[in-house]
C-alpha positions in Angstrom: -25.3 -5.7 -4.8 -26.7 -2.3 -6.8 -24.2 0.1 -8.1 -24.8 2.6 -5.0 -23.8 -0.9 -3.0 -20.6 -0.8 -4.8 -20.1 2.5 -4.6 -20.6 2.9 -0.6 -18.1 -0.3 -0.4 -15.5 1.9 -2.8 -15.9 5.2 -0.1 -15.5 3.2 3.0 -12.5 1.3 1.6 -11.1 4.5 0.9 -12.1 6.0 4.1 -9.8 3.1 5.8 -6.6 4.0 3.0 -7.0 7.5 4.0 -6.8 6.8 7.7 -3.9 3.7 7.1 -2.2 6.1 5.3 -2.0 8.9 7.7 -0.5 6.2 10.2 1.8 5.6 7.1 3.0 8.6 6.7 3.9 9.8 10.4 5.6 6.2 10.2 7.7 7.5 7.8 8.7 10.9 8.4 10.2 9.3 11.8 12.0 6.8 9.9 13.4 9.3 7.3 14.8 10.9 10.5 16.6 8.4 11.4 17.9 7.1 8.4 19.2 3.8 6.8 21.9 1.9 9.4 23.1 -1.3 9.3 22.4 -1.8 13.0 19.5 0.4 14.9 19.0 1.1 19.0 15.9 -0.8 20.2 14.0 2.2 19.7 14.7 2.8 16.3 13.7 -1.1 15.0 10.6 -0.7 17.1 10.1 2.5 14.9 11.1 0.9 12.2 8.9 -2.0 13.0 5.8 -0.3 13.0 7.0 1.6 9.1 7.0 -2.0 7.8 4.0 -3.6 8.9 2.0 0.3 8.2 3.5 -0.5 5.2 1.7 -3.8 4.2 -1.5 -3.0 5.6 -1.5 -0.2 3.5 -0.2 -1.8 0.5 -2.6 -4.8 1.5 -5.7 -2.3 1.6 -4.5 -0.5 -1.8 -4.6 -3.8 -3.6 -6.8 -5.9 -1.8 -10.4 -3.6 -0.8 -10.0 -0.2 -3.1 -8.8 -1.7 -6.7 -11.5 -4.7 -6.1 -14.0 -1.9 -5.2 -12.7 0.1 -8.0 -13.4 -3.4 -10.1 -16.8 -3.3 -8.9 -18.1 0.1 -9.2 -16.8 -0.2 -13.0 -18.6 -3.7 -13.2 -15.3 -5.5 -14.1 -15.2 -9.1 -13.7 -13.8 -10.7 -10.4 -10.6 -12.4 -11.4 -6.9 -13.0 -10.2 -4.8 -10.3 -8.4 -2.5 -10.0 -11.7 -6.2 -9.1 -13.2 -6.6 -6.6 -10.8 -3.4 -5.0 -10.5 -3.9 -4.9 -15.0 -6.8 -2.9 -14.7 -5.0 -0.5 -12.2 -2.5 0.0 -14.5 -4.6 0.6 -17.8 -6.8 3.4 -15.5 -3.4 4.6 -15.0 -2.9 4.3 -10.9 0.2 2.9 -11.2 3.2 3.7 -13.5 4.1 -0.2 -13.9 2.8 -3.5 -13.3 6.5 -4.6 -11.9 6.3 -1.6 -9.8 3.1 -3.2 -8.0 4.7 -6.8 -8.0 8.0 -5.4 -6.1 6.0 -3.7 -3.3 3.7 -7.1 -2.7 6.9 -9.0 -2.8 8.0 -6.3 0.2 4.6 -6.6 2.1 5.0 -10.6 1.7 9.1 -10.2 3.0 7.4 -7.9 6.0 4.6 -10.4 7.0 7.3 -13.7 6.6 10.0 -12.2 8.2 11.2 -13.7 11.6 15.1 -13.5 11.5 16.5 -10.3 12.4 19.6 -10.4 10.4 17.7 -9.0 7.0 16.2 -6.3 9.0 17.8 -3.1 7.9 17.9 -4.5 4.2 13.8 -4.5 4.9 14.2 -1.9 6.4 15.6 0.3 3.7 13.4 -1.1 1.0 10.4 0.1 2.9 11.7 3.6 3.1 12.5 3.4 -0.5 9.2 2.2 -1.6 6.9 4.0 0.5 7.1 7.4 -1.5 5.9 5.2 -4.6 3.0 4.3 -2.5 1.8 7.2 -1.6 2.4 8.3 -5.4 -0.4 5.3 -5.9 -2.6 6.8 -3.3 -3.2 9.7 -4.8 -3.6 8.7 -8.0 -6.5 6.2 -6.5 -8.1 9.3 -4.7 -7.8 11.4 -7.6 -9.4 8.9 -9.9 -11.8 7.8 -7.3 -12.9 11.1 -6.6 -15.8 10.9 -9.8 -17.5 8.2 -7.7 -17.2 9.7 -4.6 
C-alpha cells in the first residue's frame, strides 16, 4: 500500500469511531439516567444491553482499525496488541497502558458474558469506563487530525 493508502484506511477507520461513538454516547446518557441498581426492569437491561456491547465495538474499533491505521500511516511495524496499545501510549492517546488493558478485559467480560447474575456489576463498570473512552477518542481525533 502507498502512504495515501494508509492514510485513506486511517480516515475511514475514524469515520466508523466517529459514527460508533455517537451511538456510544446516546447509549450512555440514557444509562446515566437511570443509574447503577442491583436489579433493572426489562427495559432498563435492554438499555443497558445495548451500552455494553456499543461499548466493545467501540473499544474494539479504537484498538483494533484506528491504532493499527495509526501504526501504518507512521510506518510502524505490525506486531502484537501490547505493541500497539505501547505506541498509543508513547504518542500519548492514553494516560496508561493498564488503563487500556482494563477496558479490553471489560469488552472481553461483555462479549463472554451469558449468565445474568453479573449483570449490573457489568453493568456499572461500563458506565464507569466509558467517560475514559471517550477521553481516548478525542485524543485519537486530535492527534489524528495532522493526517487528516
Amino acid at each position: 500500500m502507498t502512504q495515501a493508502q494508509y492514510v485513506l484506511n486511517l480516515k475511514q477507520s475514524l469515520e466508523t469511531l466517529r459514527e460508533g461513538t455517537a451511538w456510544l454516547k446516546r447509549s450512555y446518557e440514557k444509562c446515566r439516567r437511570i443509574g447503577v441498581k442491583s436489579a433493572y426492569t426489562a427495559e432498563e437491561f435492554d438499555i443497558y444491553e445495548t451500552l455494553t456491547g456499543r461499548f466493545a465495538r467501540v473499544s474494539d474499533i479504537l484498538i483494533q482499525k484506528v491504532f493499527r491505521s495509526i501504526d501504518k500511516v507512521e510506518f510502524e511495524e505490525k506486531g502484537t496488541m501490547i505493541d500497539v496499545i505501547n505506541r498509543a501510549h508513547k504518542r500519548g492517546l492514553i494516560s496508561s497502558v493498564e488503563e487500556i488493558r482494563v477496558m479490553r478485559e471489560l469488552r472481553n467480560s461483555i462479549a463472554h458474558e451469558y449468565m445474568t447474575k453479573g449483570l449490573p456489576e457489568l453493568f456499572e463498570e461500563t458506565l464507569r469506563y466509558t467517560p475514559a473512552l471517550f477521553k481516548i477518542i478525542d485524543e485519537v481525533n486530535n492527534y489524528s487530525s495532522r493526517y487528516t
